[in-house]
C-alpha positions as YAML, in Angstrom:
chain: A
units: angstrom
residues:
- id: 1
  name: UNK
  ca: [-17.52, -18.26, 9.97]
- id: 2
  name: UNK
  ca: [-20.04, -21.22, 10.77]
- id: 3
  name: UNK
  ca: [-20.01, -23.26, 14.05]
- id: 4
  name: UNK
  ca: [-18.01, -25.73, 11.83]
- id: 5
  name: UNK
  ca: [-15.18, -23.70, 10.82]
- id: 6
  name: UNK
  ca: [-14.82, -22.86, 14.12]
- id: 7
  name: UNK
  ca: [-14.48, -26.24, 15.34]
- id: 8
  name: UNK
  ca: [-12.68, -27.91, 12.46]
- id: 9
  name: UNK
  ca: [-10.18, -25.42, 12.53]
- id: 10
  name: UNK
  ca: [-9.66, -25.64, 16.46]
- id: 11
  name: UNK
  ca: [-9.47, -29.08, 15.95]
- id: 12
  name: UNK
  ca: [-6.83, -28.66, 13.30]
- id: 13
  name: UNK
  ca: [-4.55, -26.94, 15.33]
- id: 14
  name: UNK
  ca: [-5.33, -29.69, 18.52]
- id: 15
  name: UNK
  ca: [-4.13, -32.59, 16.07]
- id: 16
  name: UNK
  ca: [-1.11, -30.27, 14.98]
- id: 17
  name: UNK
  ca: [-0.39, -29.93, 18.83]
- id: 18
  name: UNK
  ca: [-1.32, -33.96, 19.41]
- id: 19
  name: UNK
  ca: [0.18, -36.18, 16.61]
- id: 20
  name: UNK
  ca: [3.76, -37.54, 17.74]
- id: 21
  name: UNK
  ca: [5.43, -41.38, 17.02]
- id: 22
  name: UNK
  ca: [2.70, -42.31, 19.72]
- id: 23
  name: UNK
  ca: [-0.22, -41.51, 16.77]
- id: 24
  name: UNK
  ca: [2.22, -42.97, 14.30]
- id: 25
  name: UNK
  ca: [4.78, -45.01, 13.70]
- id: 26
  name: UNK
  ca: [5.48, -42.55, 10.72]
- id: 27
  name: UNK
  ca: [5.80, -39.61, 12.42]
- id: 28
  name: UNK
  ca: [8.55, -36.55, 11.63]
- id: 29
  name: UNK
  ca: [8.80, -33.60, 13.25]
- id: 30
  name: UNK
  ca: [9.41, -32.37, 9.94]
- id: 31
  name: UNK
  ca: [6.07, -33.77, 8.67]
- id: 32
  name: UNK
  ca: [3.55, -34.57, 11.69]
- id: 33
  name: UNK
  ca: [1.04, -35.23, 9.59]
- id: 34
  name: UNK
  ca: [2.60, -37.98, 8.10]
- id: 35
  name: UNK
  ca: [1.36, -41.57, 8.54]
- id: 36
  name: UNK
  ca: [-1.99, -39.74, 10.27]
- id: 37
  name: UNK
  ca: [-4.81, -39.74, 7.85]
- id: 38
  name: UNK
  ca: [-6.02, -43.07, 9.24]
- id: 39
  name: UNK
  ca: [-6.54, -42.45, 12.94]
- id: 40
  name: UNK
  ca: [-7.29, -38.72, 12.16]
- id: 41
  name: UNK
  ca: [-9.93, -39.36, 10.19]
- id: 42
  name: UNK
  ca: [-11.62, -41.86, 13.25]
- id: 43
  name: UNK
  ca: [-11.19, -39.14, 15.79]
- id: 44
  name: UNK
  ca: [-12.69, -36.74, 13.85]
- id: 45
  name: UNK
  ca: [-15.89, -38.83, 12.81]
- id: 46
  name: UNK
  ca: [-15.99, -39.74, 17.18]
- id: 47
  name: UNK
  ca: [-16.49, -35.98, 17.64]
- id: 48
  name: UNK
  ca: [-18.36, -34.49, 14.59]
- id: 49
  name: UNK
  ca: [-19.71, -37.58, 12.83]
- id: 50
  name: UNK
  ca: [-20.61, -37.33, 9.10]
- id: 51
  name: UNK
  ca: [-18.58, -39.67, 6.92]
- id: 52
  name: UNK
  ca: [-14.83, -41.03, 6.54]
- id: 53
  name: UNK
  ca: [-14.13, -40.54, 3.09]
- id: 54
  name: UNK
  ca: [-10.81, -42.43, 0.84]
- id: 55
  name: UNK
  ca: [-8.63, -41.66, -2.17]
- id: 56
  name: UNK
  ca: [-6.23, -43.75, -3.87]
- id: 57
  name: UNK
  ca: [-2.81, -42.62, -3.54]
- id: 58
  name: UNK
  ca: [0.66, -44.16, -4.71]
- id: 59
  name: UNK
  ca: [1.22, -44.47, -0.61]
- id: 60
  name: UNK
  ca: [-2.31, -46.27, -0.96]
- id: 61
  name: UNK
  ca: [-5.53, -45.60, 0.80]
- id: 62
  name: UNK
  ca: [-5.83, -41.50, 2.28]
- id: 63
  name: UNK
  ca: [-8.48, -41.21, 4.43]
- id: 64
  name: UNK
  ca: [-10.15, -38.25, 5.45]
- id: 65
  name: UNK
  ca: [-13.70, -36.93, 6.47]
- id: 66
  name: UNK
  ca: [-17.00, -35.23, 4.80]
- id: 67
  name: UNK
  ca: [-19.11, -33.28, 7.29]
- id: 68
  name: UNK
  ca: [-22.20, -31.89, 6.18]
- id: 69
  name: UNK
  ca: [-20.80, -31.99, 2.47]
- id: 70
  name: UNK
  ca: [-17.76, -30.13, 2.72]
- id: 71
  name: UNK
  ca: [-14.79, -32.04, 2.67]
- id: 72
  name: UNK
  ca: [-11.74, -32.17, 5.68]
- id: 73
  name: UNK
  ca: [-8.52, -33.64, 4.99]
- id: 74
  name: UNK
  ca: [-6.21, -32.66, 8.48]
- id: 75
  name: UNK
  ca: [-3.61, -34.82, 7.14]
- id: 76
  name: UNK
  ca: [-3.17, -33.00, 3.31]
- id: 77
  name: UNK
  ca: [0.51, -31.45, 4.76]
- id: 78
  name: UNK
  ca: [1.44, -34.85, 4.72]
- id: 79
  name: UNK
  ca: [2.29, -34.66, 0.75]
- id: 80
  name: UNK
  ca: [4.39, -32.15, -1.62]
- id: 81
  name: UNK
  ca: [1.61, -32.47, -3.84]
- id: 82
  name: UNK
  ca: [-2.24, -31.63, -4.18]
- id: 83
  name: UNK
  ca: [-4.27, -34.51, -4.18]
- id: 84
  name: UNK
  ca: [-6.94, -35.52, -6.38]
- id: 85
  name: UNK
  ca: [-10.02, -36.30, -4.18]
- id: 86
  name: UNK
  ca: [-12.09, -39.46, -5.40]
- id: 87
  name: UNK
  ca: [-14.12, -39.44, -2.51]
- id: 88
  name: UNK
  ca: [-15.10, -42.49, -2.36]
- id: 89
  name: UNK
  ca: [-16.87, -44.00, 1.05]
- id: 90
  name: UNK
  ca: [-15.04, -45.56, 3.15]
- id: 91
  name: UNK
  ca: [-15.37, -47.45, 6.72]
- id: 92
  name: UNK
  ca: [-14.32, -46.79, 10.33]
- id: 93
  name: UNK
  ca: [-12.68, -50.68, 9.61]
- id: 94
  name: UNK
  ca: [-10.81, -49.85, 6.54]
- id: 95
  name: UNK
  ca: [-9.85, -46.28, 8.81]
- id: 96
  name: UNK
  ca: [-8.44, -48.74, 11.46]
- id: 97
  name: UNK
  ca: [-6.64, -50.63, 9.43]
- id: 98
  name: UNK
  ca: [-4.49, -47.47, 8.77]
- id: 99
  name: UNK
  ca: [-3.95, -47.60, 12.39]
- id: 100
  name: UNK
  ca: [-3.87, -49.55, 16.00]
- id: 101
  name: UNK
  ca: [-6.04, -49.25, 19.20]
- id: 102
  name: UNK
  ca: [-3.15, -47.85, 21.26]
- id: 103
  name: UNK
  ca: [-2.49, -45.36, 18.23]
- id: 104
  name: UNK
  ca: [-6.10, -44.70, 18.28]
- id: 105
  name: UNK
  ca: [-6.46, -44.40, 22.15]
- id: 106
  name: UNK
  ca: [-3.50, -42.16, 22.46]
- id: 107
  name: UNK
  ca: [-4.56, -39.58, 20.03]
- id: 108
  name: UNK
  ca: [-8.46, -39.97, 20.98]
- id: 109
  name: UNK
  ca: [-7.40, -39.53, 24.56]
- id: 110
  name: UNK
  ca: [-4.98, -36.11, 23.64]
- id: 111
  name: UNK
  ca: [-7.68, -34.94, 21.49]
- id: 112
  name: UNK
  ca: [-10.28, -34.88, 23.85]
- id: 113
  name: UNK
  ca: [-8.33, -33.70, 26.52]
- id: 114
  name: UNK
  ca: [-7.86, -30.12, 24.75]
- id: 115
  name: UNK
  ca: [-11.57, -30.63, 22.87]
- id: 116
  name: UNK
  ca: [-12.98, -30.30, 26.57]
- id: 117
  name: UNK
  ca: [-10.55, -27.51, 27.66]
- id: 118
  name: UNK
  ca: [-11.48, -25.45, 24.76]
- id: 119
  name: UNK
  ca: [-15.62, -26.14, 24.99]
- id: 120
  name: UNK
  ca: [-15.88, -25.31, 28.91]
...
């Protein structure tokens, strides 16, 4: 398993742990990821960079995140069904639009809380 694995799928369990109505207005306990693509996708490009990526859904823009060309979607539990990547490039603005600075601040700060636990 690559370095990347490793951390995406640390960091897939951390957002699991971290998103709550405080990441999203849209949150369930019954579906955590919902409403989360958006400020997900930020977080995720703060700690590994590469590129937010965006499909067209019938709930509208999905964001997600390419990292040394393989694609990451933490938020895909969010729908019953598969989704059909476009992959098109998308911005940190249109990301944030999906979201709000205390949205983004909350889960940023949770995130990195447990990111610097786990790398020390």
């Amino acid at each position: 398993m690559s370095v990347l694995q490793i951390q995406t799928e640390r960091l897939k369990t951390m957002f699991f742990q971290s998103w709550s109505i405080q990441s999203s207005s849209l949150w369930t306990p019954e579906n955590p990821a919902k409403g989360q693509c958006g400020v997900t996708s930020l977080v995720v490009h703060d700690l590994l960079g590469g590129e937010i990526r965006k499909t067209m859904l019938k709930e509208g823009w999905h964001f997600y995140n390419l990292i040394d060309g393989q694609r990451f979607d933490f938020t895909e539990s969010q729908f019953a069904a598969p989704i059909t990547y476009m992959d098109l490039p998308a911005t940190r603005e249109e990301a944030f639009a999906d979201t709000n600075a205390q949205q983004y601040t909350f889960l940023k700060k949770r995130i990195l809380d447990q990111w610097c636990d786990a790398n020390h």
